[in-house]
C-alpha positions as CSV (number, residue, x, y, z in Angstrom):
1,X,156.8,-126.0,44.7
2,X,159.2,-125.1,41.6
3,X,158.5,-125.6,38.1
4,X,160.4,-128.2,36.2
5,X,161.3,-128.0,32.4
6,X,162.7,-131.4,30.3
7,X,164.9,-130.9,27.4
8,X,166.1,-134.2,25.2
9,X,169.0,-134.5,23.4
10,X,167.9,-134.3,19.8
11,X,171.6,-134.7,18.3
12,X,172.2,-131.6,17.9
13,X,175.4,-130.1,19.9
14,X,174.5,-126.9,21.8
15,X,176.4,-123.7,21.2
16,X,178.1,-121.8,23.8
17,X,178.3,-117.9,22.8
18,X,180.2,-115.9,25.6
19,X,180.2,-112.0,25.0
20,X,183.8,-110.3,24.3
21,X,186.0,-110.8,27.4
22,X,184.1,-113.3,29.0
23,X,185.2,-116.9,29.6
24,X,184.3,-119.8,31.3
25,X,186.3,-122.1,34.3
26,X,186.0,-124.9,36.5
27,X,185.8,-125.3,40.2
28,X,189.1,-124.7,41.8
29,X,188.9,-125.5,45.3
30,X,188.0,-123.9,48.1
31,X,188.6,-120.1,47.4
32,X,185.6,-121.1,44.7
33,X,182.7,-121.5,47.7
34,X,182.6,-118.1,48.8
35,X,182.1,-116.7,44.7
36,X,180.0,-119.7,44.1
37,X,177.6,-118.7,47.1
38,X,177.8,-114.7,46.7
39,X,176.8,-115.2,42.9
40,X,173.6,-117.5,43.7
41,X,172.4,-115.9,46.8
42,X,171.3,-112.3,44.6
43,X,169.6,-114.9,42.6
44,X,167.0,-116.0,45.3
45,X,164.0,-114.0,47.1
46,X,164.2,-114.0,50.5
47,X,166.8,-117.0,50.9
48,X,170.2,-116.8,52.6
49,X,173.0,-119.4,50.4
50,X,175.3,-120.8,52.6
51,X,178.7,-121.9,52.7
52,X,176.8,-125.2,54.6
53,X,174.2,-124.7,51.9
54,X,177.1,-125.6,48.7
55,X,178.9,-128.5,50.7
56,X,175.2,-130.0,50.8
57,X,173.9,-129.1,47.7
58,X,176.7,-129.4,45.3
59,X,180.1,-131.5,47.1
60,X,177.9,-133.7,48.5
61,X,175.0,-134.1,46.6
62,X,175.1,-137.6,44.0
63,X,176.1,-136.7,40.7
64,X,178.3,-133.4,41.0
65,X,181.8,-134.2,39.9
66,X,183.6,-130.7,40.9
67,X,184.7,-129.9,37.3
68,X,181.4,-129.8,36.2
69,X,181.1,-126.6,38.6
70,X,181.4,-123.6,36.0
71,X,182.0,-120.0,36.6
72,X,181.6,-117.5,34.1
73,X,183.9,-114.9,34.4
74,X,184.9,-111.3,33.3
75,X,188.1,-109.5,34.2
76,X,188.9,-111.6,36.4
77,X,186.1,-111.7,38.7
78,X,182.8,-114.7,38.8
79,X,180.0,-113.3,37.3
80,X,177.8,-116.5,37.0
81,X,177.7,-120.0,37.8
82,X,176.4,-123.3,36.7
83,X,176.3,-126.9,37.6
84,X,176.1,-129.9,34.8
85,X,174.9,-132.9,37.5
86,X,174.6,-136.0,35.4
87,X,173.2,-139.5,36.1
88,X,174.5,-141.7,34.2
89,X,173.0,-145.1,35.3
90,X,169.5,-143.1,33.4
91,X,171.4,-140.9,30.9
92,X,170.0,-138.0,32.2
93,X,171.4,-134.5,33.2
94,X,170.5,-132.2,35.9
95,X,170.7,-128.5,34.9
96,X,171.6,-126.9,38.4
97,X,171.7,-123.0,40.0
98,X,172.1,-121.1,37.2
99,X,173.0,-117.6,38.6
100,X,174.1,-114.6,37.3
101,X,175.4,-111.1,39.3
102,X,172.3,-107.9,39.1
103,X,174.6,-106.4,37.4
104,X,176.2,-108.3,34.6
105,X,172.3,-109.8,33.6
106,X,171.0,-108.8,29.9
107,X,174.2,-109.8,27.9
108,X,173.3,-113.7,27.6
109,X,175.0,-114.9,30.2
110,X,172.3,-117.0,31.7
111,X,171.5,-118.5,28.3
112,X,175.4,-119.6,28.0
113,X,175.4,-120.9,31.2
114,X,172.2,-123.2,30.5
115,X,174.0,-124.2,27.0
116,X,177.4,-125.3,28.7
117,X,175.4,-127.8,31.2
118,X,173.4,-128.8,28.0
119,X,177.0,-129.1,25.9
120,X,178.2,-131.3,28.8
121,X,175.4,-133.4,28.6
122,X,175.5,-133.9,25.4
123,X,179.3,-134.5,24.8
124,X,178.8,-137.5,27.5
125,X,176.2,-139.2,25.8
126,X,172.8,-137.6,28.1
127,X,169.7,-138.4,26.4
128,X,168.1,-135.4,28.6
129,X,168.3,-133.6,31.2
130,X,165.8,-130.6,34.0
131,X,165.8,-128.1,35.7
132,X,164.0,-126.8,38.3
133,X,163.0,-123.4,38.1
134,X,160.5,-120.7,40.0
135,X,157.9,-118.8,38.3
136,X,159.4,-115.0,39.1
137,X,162.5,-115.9,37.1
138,X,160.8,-114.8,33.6
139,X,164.2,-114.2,32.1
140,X,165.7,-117.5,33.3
141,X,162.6,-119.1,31.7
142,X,162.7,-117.4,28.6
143,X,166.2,-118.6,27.9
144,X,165.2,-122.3,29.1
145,X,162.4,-122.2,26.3
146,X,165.1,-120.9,23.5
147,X,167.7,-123.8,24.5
148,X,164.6,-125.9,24.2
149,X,163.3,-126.4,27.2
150,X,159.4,-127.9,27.3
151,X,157.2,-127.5,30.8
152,X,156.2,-130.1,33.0
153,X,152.7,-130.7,34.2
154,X,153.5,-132.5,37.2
155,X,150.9,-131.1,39.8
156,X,147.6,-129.4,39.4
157,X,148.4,-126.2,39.8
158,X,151.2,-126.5,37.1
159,X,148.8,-125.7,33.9
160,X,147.5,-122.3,35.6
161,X,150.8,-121.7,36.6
162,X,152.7,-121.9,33.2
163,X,149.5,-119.9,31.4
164,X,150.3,-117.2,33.6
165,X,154.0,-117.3,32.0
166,X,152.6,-117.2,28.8
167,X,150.9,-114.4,29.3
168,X,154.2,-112.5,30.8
169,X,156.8,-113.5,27.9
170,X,153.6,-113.4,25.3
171,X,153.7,-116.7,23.6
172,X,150.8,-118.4,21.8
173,X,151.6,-122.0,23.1
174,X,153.7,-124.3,24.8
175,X,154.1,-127.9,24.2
176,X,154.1,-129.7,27.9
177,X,155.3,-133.3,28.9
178,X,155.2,-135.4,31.6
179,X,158.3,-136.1,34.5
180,X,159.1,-138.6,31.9
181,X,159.5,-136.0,29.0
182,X,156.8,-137.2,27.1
183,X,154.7,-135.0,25.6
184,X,151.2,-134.5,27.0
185,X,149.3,-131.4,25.7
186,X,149.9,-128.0,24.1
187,X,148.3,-125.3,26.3
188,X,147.7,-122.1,24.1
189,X,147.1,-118.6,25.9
190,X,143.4,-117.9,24.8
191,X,141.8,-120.9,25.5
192,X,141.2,-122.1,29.3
């Protein structure tokens, strides 16, 4: 079971900051699925993407509009990808496969992919917007708590679960919501 963060749009627009000679694209078509499913599957333990896998999960999933596919790139080659899924019957975004190559990690790239899905969201009027996430990603979930990310306690196990985070990025507290984004306790490190 993956943990799930909620972020609300508090008005203020997110800030995309790409390093020097990095930019951002669309989806292009075809020539996109193989980069698309060779930059998420070094992301993943033990699971195999699939060309089958992004026709399911992203062309034919309810919400993805194909420009809203983002690649990060340097020199020419995809270095990182993204997905901005929104529903807009509940004004509410999905923040989807953020993935970036071994070897281009460190350098933000992760945190600018998170803040274009959150940019998107917010440019089409999203009053929030999750993700779903896995506990080994400590990185990915550091950057998720910067853009402003908040856990949810959804199942039992989620509490022990996010204390165990804590203890790994060393923070104090965390303020926690529901699947509804509203807030439901702050769970602090030292106290059980």
């Amino acid at each position: 079971m993956q943990l799930k963060m909620w972020w609300d749009n508090t008005g203020k627009e997110p800030v995309v900051k790409l390093p020097e000679g990095f930019y951002i694209r669309s989806y292009e078509g075809e020539k996109d699925v193989f980069k698309w499913v060779e930059i998420t599957s070094v992301d993943l333990q033990n699971t195999i993407i699939t060309v089958e896998d992004f026709e399911r999960d992203m062309l034919n999933r309810e919400g993805v509009q194909k420009e809203h596919i983002y690649f990060i790139c340097f020199d020419g080659e995809e270095v990182g990808t993204v997905t901005a899924i929104m529903y807009p019957e509940k004004k509410q975004g999905y923040v989807h496969m953020v993935a970036v190559k071994k070897e281009f990690r460190g350098r933000g790239l992760g945190s600018a992919l998170t803040n274009l899905a959150l940019k998107v969201f917010f440019d089409n009027g999203m009053e929030n917007a999750y993700l779903k996430t896995d506990d080994f990603r400590v990185p990915a979930i550091r950057s998720y708590l910067k853009a402003g990310f908040k856990p949810m306690l959804y199942h039992e196990d989620m509490e022990a679960r996010w204390r165990s985070i804590m203890e790994v990025c060393n923070l104090n507290s965390l303020d926690c919501v529901d699947e509804k984004g509203i807030y439901l306790k702050t769970i602090k490190r030292d106290e059980e």
